[in-house]
C-alpha positions as CSV (number, residue, x, y, z in Angstrom):
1,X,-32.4,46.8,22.5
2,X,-33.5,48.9,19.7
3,X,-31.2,47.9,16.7
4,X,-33.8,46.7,13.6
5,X,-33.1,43.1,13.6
6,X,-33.7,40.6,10.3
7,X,-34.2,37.2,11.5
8,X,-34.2,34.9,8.7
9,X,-34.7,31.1,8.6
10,X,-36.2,29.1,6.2
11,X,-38.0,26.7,8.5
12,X,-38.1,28.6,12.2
13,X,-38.0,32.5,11.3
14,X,-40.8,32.7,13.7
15,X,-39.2,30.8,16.3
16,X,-35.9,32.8,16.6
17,X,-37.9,35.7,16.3
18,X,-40.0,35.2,19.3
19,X,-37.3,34.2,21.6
20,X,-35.4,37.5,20.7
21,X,-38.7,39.4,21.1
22,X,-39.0,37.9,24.8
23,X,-35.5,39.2,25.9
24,X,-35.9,42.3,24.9
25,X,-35.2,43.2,21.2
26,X,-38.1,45.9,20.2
27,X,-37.1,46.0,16.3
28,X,-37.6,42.3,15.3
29,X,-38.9,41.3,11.6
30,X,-38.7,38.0,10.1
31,X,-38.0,36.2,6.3
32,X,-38.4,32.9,5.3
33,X,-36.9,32.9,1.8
34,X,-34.9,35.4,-0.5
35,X,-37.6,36.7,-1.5
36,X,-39.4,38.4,1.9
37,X,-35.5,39.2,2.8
38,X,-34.8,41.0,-0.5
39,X,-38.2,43.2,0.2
40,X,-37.6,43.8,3.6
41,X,-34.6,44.8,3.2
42,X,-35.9,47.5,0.7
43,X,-38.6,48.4,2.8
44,X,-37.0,48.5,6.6
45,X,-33.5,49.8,7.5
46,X,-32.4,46.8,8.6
47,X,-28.8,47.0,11.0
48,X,-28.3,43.2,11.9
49,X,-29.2,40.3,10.0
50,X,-29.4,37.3,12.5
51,X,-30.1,34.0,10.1
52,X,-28.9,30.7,8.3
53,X,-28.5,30.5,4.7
54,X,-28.9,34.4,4.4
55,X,-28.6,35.7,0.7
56,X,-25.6,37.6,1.0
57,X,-26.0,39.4,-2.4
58,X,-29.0,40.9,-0.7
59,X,-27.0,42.1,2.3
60,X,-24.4,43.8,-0.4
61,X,-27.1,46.0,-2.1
62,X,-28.3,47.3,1.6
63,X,-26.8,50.7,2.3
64,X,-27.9,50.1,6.2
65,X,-26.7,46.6,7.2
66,X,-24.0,47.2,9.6
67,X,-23.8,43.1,11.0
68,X,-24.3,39.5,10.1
69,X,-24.3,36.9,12.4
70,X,-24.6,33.7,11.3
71,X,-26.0,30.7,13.1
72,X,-24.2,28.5,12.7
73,X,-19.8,28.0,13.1
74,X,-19.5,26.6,9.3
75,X,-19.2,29.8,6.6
76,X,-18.3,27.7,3.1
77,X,-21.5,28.1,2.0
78,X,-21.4,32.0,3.1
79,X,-18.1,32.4,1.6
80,X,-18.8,31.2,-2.0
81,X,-21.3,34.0,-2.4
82,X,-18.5,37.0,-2.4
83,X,-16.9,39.0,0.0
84,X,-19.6,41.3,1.7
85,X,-19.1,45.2,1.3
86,X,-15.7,46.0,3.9
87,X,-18.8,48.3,6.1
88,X,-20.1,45.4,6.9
89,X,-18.9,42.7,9.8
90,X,-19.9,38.7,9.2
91,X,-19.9,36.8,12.5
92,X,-20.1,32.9,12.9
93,X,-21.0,31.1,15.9
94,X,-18.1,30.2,18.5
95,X,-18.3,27.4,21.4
96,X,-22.0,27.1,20.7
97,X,-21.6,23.4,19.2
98,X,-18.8,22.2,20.5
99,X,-19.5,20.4,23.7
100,X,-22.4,18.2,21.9
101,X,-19.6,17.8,18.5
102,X,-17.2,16.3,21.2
103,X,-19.4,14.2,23.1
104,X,-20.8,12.7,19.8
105,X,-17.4,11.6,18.7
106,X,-16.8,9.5,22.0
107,X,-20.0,8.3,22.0
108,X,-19.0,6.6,18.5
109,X,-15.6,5.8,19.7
110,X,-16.9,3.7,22.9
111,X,-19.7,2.0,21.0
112,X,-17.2,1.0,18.7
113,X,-14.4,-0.6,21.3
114,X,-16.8,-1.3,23.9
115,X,-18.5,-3.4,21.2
116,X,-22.0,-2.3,21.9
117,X,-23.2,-3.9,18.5
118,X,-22.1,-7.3,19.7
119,X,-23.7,-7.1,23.0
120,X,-27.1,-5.9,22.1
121,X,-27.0,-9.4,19.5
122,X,-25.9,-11.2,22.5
123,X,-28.9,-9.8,24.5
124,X,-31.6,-10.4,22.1
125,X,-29.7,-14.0,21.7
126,X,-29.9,-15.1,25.4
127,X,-26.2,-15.5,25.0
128,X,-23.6,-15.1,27.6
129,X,-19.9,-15.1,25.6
130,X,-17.3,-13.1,27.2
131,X,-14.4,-11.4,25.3
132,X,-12.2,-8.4,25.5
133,X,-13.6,-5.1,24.9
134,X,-11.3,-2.4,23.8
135,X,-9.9,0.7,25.7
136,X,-9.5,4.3,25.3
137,X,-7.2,4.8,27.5
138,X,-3.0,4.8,26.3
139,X,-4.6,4.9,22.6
140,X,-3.5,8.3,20.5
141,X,-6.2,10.7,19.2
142,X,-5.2,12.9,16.6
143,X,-7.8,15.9,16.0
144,X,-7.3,18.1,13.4
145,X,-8.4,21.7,13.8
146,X,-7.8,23.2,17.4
147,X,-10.5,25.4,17.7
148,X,-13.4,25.5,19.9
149,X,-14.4,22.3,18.8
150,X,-11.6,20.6,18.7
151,X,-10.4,22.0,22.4
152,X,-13.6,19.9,23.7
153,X,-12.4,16.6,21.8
154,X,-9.3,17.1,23.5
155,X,-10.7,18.3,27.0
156,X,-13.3,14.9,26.7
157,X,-9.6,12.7,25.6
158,X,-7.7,13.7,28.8
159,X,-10.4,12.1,31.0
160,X,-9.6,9.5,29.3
161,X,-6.5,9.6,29.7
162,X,-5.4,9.6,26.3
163,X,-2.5,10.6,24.5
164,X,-3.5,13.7,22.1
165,X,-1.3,14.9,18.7
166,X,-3.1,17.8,17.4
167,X,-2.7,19.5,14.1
168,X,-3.6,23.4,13.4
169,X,-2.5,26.1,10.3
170,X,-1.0,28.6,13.3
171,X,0.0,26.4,16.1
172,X,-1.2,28.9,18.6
173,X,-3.2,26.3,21.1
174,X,-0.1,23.6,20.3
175,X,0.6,23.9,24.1
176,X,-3.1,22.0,24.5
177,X,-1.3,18.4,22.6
178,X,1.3,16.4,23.4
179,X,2.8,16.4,19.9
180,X,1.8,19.6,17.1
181,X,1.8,19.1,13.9
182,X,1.4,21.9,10.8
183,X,-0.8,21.2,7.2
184,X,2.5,19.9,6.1
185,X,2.9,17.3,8.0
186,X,-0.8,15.1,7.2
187,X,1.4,11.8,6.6
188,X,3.3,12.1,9.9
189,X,0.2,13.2,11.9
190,X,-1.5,10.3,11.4
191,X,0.9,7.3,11.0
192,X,0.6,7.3,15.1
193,X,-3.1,7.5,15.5
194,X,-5.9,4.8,16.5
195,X,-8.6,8.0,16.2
196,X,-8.8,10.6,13.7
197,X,-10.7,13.6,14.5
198,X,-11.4,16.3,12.2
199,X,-12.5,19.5,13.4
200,X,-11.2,21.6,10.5
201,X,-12.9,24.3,8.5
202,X,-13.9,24.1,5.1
203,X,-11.3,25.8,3.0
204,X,-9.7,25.7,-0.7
205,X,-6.5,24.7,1.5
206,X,-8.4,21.7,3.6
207,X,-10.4,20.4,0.6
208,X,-10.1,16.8,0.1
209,X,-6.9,17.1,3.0
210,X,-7.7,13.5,3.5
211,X,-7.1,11.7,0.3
212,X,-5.7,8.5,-0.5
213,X,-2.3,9.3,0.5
214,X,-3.1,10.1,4.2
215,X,-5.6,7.3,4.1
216,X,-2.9,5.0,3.3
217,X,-0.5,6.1,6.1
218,X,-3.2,5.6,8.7
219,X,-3.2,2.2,11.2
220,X,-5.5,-0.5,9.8
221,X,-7.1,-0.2,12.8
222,X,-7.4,3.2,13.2
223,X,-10.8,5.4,13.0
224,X,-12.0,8.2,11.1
225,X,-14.5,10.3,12.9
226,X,-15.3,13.7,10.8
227,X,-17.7,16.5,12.7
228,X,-15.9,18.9,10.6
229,X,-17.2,19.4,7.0
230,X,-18.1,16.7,4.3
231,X,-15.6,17.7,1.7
232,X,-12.6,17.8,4.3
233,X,-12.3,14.1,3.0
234,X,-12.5,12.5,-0.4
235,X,-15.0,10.4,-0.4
236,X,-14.1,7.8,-2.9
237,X,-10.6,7.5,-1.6
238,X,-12.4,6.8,1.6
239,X,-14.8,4.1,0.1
240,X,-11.9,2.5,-1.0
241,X,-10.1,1.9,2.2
242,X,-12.9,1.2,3.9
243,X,-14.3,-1.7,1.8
244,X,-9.8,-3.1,1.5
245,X,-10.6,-2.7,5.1
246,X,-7.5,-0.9,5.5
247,X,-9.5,1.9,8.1
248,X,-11.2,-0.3,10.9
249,X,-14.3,2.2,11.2
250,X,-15.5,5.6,9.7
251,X,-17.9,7.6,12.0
252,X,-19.3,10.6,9.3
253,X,-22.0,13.3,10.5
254,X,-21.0,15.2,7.3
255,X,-20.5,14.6,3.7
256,X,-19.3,16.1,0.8
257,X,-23.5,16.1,-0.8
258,X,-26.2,16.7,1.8
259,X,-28.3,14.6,2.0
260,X,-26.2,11.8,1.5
261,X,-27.5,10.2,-1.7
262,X,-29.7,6.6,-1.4
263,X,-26.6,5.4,-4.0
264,X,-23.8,6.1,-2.0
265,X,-21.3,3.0,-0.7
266,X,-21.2,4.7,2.7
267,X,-24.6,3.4,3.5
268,X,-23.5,-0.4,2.5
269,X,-19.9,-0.8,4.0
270,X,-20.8,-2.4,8.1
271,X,-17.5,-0.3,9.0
272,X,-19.4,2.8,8.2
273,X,-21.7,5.3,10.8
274,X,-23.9,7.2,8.9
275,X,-25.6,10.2,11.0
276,X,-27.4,13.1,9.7
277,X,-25.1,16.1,10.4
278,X,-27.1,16.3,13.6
279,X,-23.7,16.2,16.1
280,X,-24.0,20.3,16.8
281,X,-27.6,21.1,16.9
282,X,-28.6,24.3,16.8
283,X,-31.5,25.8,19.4
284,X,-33.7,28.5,19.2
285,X,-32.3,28.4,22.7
286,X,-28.4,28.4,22.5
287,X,-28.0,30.0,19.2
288,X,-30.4,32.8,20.2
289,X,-28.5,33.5,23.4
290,X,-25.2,33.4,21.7
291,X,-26.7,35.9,19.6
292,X,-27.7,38.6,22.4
293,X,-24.6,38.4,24.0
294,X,-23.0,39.4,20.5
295,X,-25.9,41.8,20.4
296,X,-25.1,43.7,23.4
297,X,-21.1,44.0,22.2
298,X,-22.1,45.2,19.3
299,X,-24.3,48.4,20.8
300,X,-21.8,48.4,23.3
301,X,-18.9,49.1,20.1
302,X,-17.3,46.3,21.7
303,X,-15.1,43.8,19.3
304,X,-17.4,40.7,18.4
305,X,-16.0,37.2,18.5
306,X,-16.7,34.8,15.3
307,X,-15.6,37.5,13.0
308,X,-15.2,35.9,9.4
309,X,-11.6,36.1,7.9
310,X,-12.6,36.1,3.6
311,X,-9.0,35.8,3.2
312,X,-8.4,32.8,5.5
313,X,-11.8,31.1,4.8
314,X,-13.6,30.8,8.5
């Protein structure tokens, strides 16, 4: 594989670099800020860019850039740059994260009705107090966004044997749910559910899609688990039903400011699971071999998956 390749990473350029170097890619530089990218790209005739947090008005003055692929499925950040020159195909990262995304949110949701808390205090205690644990199974997950991610959730619920409402912009996996519901709908969506789980993308349309007014059609005992994006839900709206304790639970891996700020209620309120956006990690390993398949599509002219709609926002 002879394509020049720009691998750029703020904290791991190497890293990457090496891994794509020891299957075979012959052309492979590296840049560790905008800076080095901007240069290289003056100096090299670079055809893929392979990064996270790339400078994408960089990308737009290179007359040879032919591909970006992104690492990682999120492309918010990406998007409020501008629109890339039409010659020129973004890719995001599909199916990489969401086996771990969905394994995280029932780890959450077990702790929480299996009571793990409680036991571990019993434990260090020397106390033996029985009581009823809670159940997955017969409860109603919603997950909103039926993508890749949200597929998993879903796969990971019928073990469970759950029933599964679902909520998506086309409806084209609706067959995947027992009951489909559009971005019109929010208020009937969730007036069922003991789980919420948001999967969504990050658009203009999705922003703050869980306000007070979906909030306050949700079960008191129903709980919020977003592995989507932070700003999907308004935060303050959120503080607020979680301290009136009209949510039972809020498991959050992302927020609308990252990091979450020392000041914020989330870290006071007990009904509240803080976690470091760490649910979907990215690997020198999977990301890099994600990439290489792409990479052989794309000498191959073959269509690549993840391609980024501007218009739609993911």
């Amino acid at each position: 594989m002879s394509v020049p390749i720009l691998v750029y990473h703020e904290r791991a350029a190497d890293k990457y670099a090496a891994f794509l170097t020891a299957h075979g890619c012959a052309q492979v530089y590296t840049a560790a800020n905008a800076k080095a990218a901007r240069a290289r790209l003056t100096e090299t005739p670079i055809e893929v860019i392979y990064g996270y947090g790339f400078p994408l008005d960089a990308v737009a003055a290179s007359t040879t850039v032919r591909w970006v692929q992104l690492m990682s499925a999120g492309v918010d950040a990406v998007l409020r740059q501008g629109p890339l020159p039409s010659h020129i195909t973004l890719t995001r990262m599909l199916d990489v994260f969401s086996r771990p995304m969905a394994e995280y949110a029932f780890a959450y949701l077990l702790h929480i009705e299996k009571a793990i808390e409680r036991l571990r205090d019993q434990h260090a205690s020397n106390t033996w107090q029985s009581f009823r644990a809670g159940v997955l199974h017969d409860k109603t997950i919603g997950v909103a966004g039926l993508g890749s991610i949200g597929q998993n959730v879903i796969t990971k619920a019928r073990a469970f044997d759950m029933t599964v409402y679902g909520m998506s912009r086309s409806g084209g996996q609706s067959a995947t749910v027992d009951k489909h519901f559009t971005p019109d709908q929010w208020l009937d969506f969730v007036k069922e559910l003991d789980y919420l789980v948001l999967t969504l993308p990050l658009t203009d349309k999705t922003r703050h899609a869980v306000n007070e007014f979906v909030l306050g059609a949700m079960k008191r005992d129903a709980i919020l688990v977003n592995v989507g994006r932070g700003a999907l839900v308004d935060e303050r709206a959120l503080v607020d039903a979680l301290r009136d304790r009209r949510l039972r639970a809020a498991v959050l891996d992302v927020f609308e400011v990252e990091p979450l700020p020392s000041d914020s209620p989330l870290w006071t309120l007990s009904n509240v699971y803080v976690t470091p956006h760490m649910s979907g990690p990215t690997t020198v390993e999977n990301a890099g071999q994600y990439f290489l398949d792409n990479l052989k599509r794309y000498e191959q002219g073959l269509p690549l998956p993840g391609v980024v709609d501007w218009d739609a926002g993911y």
